[in-house]
Each structure stands twice: as structure tokens, then as C-alpha cells.
SEVO-896164 format. One record per residue (C-alpha): x, y, z. Coordinates in nm, 4 decimals. Example, Ala and Ser with C-alpha at 12.3 -4.5 7.8 and 13.67 -1.06 7.14 Angstrom:
% SEVO-896164
> 1.2300,-0.4500,0.7800
> 1.3670,-0.1060,0.7140
% end
This chain:
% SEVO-896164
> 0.0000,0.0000,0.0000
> 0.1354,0.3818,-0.0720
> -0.0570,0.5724,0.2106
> -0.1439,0.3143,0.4876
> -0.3327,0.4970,0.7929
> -0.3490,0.1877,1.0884
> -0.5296,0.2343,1.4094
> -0.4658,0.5746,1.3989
> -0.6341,0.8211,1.6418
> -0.5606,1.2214,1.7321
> -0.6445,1.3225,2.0936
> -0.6545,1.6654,2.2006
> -0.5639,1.7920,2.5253
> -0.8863,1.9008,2.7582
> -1.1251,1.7104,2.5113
> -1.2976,1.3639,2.6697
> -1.3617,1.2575,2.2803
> -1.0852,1.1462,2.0021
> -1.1143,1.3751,1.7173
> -0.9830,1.0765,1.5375
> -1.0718,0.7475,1.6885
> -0.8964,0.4120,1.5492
> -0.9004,0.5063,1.1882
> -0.7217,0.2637,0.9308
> -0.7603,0.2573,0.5835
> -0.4986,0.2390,0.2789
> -0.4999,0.3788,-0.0963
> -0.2820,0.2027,-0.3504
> -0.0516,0.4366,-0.5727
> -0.2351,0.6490,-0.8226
> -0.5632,0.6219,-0.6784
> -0.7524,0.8928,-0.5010
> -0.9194,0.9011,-0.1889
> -1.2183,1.0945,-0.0654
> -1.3121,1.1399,0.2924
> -1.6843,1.2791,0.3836
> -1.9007,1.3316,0.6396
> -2.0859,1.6192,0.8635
> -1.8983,1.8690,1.0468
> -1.6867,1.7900,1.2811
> -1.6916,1.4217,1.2193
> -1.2888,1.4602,1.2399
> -1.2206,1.4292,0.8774
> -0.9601,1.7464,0.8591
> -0.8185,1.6530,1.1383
> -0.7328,1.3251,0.9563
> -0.6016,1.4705,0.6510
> -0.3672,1.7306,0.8761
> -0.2054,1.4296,1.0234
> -0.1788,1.2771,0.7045
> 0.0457,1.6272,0.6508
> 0.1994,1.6240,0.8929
> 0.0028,1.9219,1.1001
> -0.1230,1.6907,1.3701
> 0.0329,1.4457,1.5907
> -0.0362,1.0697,1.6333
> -0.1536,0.9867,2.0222
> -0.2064,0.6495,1.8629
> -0.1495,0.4126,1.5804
> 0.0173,0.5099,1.3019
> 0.0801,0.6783,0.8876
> 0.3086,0.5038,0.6451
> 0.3737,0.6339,0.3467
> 0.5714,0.4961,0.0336
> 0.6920,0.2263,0.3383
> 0.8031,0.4634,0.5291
> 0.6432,0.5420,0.8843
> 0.6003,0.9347,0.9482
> 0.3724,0.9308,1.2224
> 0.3478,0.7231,1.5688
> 0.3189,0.7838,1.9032
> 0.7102,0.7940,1.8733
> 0.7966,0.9047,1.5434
> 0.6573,1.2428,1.3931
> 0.8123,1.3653,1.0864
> 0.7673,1.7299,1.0027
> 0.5011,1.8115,0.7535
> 0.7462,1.9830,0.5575
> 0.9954,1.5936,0.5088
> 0.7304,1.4219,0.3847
> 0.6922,1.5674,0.0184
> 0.3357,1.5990,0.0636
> 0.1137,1.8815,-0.1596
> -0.1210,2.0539,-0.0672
> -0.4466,2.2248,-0.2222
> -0.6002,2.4753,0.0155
> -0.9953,2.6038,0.0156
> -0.8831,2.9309,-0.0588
> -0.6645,2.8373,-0.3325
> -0.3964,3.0883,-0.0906
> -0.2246,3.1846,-0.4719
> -0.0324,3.5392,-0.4530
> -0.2157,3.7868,-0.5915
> 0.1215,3.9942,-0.6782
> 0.2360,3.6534,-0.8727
> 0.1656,3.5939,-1.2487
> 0.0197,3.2232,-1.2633
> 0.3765,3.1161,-1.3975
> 0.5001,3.2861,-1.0686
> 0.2495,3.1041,-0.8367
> 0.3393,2.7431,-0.9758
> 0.6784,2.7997,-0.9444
> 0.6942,2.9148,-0.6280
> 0.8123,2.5861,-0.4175
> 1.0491,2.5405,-0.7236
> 1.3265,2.7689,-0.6204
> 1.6044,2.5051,-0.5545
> 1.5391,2.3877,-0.9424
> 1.8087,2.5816,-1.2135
> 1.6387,2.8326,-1.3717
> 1.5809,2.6213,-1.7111
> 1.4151,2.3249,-1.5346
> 1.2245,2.5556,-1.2941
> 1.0631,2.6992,-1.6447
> 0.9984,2.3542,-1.7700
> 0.8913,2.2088,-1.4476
> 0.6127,2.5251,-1.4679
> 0.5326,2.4518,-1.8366
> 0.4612,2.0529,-1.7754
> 0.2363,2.1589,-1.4852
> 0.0333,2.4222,-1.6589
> -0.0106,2.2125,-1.9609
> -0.1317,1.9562,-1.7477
> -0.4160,2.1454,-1.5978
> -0.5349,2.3223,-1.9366
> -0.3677,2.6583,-1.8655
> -0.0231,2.5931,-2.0631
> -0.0980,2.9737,-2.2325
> -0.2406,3.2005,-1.9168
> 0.1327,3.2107,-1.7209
> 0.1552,3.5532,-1.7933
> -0.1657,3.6391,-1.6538
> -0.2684,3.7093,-1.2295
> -0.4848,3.5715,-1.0010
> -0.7664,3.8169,-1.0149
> -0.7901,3.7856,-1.4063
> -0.8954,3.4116,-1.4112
> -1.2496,3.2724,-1.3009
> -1.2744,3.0553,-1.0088
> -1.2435,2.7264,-1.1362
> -0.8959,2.8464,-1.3306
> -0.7787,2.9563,-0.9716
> -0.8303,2.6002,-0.8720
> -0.6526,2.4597,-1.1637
> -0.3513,2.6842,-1.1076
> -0.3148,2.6308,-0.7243
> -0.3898,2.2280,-0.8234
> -0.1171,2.3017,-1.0849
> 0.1159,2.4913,-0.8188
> 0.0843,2.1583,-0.5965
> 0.1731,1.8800,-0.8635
> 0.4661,2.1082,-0.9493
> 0.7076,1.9730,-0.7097
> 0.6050,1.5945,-0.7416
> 0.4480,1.5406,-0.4274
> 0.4238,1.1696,-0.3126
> 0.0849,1.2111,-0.2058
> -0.1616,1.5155,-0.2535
> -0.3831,1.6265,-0.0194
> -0.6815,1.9041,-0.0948
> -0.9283,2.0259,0.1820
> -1.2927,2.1104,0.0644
> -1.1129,2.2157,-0.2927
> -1.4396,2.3543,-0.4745
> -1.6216,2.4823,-0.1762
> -1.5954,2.8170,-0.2790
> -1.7555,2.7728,-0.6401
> -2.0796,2.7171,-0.7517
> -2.2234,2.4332,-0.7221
> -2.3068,2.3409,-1.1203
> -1.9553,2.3955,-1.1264
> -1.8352,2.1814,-0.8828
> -1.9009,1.8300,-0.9766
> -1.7972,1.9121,-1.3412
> -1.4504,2.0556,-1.2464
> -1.4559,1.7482,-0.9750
> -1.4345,1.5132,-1.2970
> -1.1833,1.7529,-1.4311
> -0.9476,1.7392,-1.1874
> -0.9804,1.3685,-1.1585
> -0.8849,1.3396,-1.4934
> -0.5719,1.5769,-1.4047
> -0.4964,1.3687,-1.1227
> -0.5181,1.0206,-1.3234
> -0.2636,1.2016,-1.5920
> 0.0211,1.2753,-1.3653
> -0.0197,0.9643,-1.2154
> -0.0786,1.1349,-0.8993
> -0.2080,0.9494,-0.5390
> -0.4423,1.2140,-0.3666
> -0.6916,1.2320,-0.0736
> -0.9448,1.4765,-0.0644
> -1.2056,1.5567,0.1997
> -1.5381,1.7180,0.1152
> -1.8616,1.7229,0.2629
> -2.0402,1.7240,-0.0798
> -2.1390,1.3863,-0.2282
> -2.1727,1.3907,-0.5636
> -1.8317,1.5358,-0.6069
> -1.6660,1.2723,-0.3965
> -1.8663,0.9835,-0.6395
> -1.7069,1.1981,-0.9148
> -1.3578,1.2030,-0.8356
> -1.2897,0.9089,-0.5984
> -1.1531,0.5559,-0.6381
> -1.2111,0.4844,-0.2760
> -1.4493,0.6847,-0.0264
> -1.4554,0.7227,0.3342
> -1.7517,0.8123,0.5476
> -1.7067,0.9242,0.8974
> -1.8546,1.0035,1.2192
> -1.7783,1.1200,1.5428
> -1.4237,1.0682,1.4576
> -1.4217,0.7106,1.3443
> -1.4286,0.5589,1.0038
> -1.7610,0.4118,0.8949
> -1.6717,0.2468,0.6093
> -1.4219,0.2704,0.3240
> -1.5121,0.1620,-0.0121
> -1.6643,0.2339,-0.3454
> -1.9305,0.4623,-0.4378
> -2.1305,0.2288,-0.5487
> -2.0984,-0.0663,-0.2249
> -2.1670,0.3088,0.0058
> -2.4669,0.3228,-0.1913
> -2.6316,-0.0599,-0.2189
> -2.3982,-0.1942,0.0535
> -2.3907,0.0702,0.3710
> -2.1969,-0.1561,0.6091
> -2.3175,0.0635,0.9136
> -2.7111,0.2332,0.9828
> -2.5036,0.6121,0.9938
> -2.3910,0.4985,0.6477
> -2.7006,0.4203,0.5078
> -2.8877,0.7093,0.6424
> -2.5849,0.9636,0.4840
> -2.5448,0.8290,0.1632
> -2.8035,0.9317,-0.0679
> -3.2164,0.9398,-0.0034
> -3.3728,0.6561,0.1724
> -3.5462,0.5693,0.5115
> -3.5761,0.3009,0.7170
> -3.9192,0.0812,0.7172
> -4.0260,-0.1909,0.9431
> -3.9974,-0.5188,0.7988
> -3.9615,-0.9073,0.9060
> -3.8123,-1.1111,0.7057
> -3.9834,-1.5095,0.6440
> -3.9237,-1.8559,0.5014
> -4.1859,-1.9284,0.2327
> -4.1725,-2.2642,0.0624
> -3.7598,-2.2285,0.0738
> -3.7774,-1.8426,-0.0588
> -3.6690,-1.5303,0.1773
> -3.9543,-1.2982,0.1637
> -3.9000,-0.9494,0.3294
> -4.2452,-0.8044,0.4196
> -4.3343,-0.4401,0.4676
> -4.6183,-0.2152,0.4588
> -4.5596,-0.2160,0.0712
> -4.6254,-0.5376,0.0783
> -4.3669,-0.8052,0.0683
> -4.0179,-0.8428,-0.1404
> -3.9657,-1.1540,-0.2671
> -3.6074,-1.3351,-0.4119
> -3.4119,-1.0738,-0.2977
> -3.0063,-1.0825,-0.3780
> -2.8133,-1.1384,-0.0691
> -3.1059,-1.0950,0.1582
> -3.0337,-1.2204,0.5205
> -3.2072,-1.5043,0.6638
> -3.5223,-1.5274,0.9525
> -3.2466,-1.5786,1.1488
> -3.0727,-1.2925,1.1245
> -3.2835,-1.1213,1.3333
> -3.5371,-1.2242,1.6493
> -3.8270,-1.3152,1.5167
> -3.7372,-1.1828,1.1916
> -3.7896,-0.8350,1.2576
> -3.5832,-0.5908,1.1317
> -3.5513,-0.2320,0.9659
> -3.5102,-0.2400,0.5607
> -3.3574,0.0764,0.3802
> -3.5667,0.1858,0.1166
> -3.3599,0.4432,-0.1446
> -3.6072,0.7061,-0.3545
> -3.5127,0.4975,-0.6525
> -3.6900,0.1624,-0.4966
> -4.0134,0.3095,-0.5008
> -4.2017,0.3209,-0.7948
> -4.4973,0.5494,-0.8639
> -4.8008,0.3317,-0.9770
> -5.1255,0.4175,-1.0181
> -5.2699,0.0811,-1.0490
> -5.1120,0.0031,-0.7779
> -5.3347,-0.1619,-0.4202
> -5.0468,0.0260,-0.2476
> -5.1442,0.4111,-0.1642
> -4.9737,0.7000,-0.0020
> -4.9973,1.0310,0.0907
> -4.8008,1.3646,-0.0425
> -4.6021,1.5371,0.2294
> -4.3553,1.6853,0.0663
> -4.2255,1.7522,-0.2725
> -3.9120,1.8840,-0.3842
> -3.8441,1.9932,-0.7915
> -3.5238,1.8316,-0.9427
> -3.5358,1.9551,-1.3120
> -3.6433,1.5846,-1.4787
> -3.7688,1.4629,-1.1766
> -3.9582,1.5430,-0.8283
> -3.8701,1.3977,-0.4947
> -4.1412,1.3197,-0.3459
> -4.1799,1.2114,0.1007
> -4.4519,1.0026,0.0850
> -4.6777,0.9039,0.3991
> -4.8406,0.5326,0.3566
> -5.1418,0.3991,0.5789
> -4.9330,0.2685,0.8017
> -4.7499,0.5947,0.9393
> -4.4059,0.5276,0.8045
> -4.2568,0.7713,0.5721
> -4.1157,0.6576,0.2212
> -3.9502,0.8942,-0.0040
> -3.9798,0.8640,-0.4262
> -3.8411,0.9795,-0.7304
> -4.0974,1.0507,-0.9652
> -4.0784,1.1724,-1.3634
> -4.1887,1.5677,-1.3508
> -4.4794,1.5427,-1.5842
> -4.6153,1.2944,-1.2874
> -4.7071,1.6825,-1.0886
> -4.8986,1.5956,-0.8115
> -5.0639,1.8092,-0.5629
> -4.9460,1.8117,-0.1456
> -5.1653,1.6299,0.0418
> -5.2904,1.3820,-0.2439
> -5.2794,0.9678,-0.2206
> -5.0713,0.8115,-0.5315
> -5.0230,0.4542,-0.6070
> -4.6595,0.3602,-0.5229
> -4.4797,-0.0155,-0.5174
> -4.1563,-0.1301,-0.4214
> -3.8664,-0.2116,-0.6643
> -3.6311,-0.2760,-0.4836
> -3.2809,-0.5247,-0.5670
> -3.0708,-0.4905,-0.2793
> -3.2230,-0.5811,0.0934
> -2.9841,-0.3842,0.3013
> -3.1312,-0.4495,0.6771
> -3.0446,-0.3606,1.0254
> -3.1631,-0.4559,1.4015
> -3.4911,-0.2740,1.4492
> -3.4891,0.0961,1.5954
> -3.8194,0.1116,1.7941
> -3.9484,0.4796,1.7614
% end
């Protein structure tokens, strides 16, 4: 593994809680990392002792094979050839871009300084603005030339804290792919952290949710999505809510039923077992519902929010519970009214019953 994080928790002094709490997780060289969650979950602290800015209390970093944090080793942030990417970009507006990117390059002879700059710019689509400052380029070109100002120097490992926070958000998740594409070109190994999920799906290989300092889960998008190994995982990634459900044995099939009626062959469902009695809570995402109007299955409007192609709709059946939907926009219904909804759902993703 390249960056290997093991057991790895940051205490500060006066505080009863680890901002980091027995974190371990590993990215392989060139892929890039993403690290989300709510505030204060602990997930800049994290990437500051990844750099170096915080100290170990326990566990430990490696990087490249090499350990640079422990409990007894701390290597200074500035040893470990580690880049960073700021939320404020921090460029100098007095600095041409040229003059930004090569700014850690001073130790270079003048001719590979110039090419070093050159390479870097090219990279990130700006090989012709070096001549230009700070305050002449738009925001996402800022981010490109402080991205480009941190690749300069061949970091081992890049690090960049809430990098897009500060544009808009159409922009975001575009330049997100953009700079992932960057990233994959110069071969690069990076960790991010953001708060904003659809621009860690876009740019990461592996993605880390936290909470109250520890680490959730650490995986794929797509396993986050259909496979939330914890309930705080489930409830963070994406829409969904949690419905009563117990799952049964019916001449040798699992069937999981709910108050929208029951799901039957489900892939990796668990078994009666599972569970006491078979009762359980089942996630259901707004793309397992399915609005039907022949359907036996009714609920009521509560909420509904306008997506463009699509409404969200939170959805109140007979039974109490709460089910949310996404629904085509010509489907405009009014607050308040019952629609005919059913359950499509693939994945069975349950948990022990929460009893409300």
C-alpha cells in the first residue's frame, strides 16, 4: 500500500472525545481518496495528520513504506513531500500564474524551474495564461492553477481540503471530474475531503464516510450506496429511510415483508435468522419506489421537492411510516394527495430494528 493509515487516532488535550478514533484505511498508488461526512466528524483533522500538522496519540501513517507518524515518530510536515491544495486556493495575488506554480520550485536551475512550470500548466489546461494574475482568471482556473502549483514539485501524495467549496455548485461536480482526470494524468495518489457527495462519487476511487471521529466504512461509491456496512452509512449516503420489515421462510424463498407489501427473491437478503423473530428495519432508497397508479399500495403527499427531470417526493403510507420517491416531472402531483406507489427494490440492506 502507498498511504497506509493503521489504528490511527488524534487526541486533544482538555477534550474527553478522540477527534480521530482508530481510523485505518490504505490507498494504492495512483488512486484517489475521498473522505466525507458532517462537520466535525474529524475528517480534517485526519487529513492534517496525514500532513503532517497533527500528531499521532495512537497508531500510526506510512507512506511509500516509510512510517512518518506514531506515538514515537513524527516527521515534520514539511519531510514528507506531501502537496497541498487549500480552500482558498492561498495563490499570490502579486504573482503571475507562472510565478504562483513555481513558487516551491526555487532550488530547481532556472531552465528546469521553467519547464517544471510549463509541464504543470499544460497539465491542468492553462499551458498559455502564465503571464496572466490571479484576479484575471475565473474561479475554477484559480483552482486549476493552485492544483497546478501543488503537482509542481512531485508530491508523493496530494492532499486538498474542501477544494471547490468556494464555487458554484453546477460547477463543482464538473470541475470534480476535471481534476480527476488531471490527477489520473500525472499519475498522482491524492486524498481529498469534502462534505459534498456527488463530487466525492465523481472524483474518488475509494471513499470514506465518517462520524464522530471514526471511520464508517471505506469503499466504493457504489458498495456506500447498495452496501452501507453501518445504519449512519445508510442514512448519509443518498435518499432513503428506514421501514419496518420481518423477514420469512416461504416454501424455501426469503420474503421481506413491509407495509408495501412483501419483497420476494431478494439478492443477498439475510435469513429469519438474522434477526429475532425476523424483525428488522429495511432501507428503502427514492429509486426503490415506484410510482403506480394501479397500484393496491397508496400513499400520501407530504412533501415535494423539484429536481429539473424529476420530483422527490416524502410520501406518507397507511401505516405511518414515511417513504420517499423519485418521480418523472410530468407525474405533478398536488401536497396532500394519495398516489399509487410499489416497491422495486434489488438490494435488501437491513439492520436490528430501531423502535421509535
Amino acid at each position: 500500500m502507498f498511504l497506509d493509515v493503521s489504528q490511527l487516532s488524534v487526541h486533544y488535550a482538555g477534550r474527553t472525545q478522540r477527534a480521530v478514533d482508530q481510523v485505518s484505511f490504505s490507498l494504492q498508488a495512483g488512486e484517489i481518496g475521498v473522505l466525507i461526512g458532517p462537520s466535525g466528524c474529524g475528517k480534517t483533522t485526519l487529513l492534517r495528520a496525514v500532513a503532517g500538522l497533527e500528531r499521532a496519540s495512537a497508531g500510526s501513517i506510512r507512506l511509500a513504506g516509510d512510517t512518518v507518524s506514531s506515538p514515537q515518530l513524527h516527521l515534520p510536515a514539511e519531510s514528507r513531500r506531501i502537496g497541498m491544495v487549500f480552500q482558498d486556493y492561498a495563490l499570490f495575488p502579486h504573482l503571475d500564474v507562472a510565478g504562483n506554480v513555481g513558487f516551491g520550485l526555487a532550488h530547481l536551475p532556472p531552465a528546469e524551474r521553467h519547464a517544471r512550470v510549463q509541464e504543470s500548466l499544460a497539465l491542468v489546461g492553462l499551458a498559455q495564461s502564465g503571464h496572466l494574475h490571479p484576479h484575471q482568471l475565473s474561479g475554477g482556473q484559480q483552482q486549476r492553477v493552485a492544483l497546478a502549483r501543488a503537482l509542481a514539485p512531485k508530491p508523493r501524495l496530494l492532499l486538498l481540503e474542501e477544494p471547490f467549496s468556494n464555487l458554484d455548485v453546477d460547477l463543482r461536480e464538473r470541475l470534480a471530474h476535471e481534476v480527476r482526470g488531471i490527477l489520473k494524468a500525472a499519475g498522482a495518489t491524492a486524498l481529498f475531503v469534502t462534505h459534498d457527495q456527488l463530487e466525492a462519487f465523481a472524483i474518488g476511487d475509494r471513499i470514506g464516510v465518517m462520524h464522530e471521529g471514526r471511520l464508517q466504512q471505506w469503499d466504493e461509491a457504489y458498495a456506500l450506496y447498495h452496501r452501507p456496512a453501518t445504519r449512519f452509512v445508510a442514512e448519509f449516503i443518498g435518499h432513503g429511510v428506514f421501514a419496518h420489515a420481518q423477514i420469512s421462510l416461504r416454501e424455501s424463498h426469503v420474503v421481506v415483508s413491509t407495509a408495501l407489501g412483501d419483497l420476494n427473491d431478494m439478492e443477498e437478503c439475510p435469513l429469519p435468522g438474522a434477526y429475532a423473530d425476523g424483525l428488522c428495519d429495511v432501507l428503502l432508497r427514492a429509486d426503490d419506489i415506484v410510482h403506480d397508479d394501479d397500484s393496491p399500495v397508496k400513499a400520501q403527499i407530504l412533501r415535494k421537492a423539484f429536481r429539473g427531470s424529476e420530483f422527490l417526493y416524502t410520501l406518507r403510507l397507511q401505516s405511518g411510516e414515511t417513504v420517499m420517491a423519485h418521480v418523472p416531472s410530468h407525474h405533478d402531483h398536488a401536497l396532500d394527495e394519495w398516489i399509487g406507489i410499489r416497491a422495486e427494490v434489488e438490494h435488501v440492506v437491513t439492520f436490528p430494528r430501531v423502535v421509535s
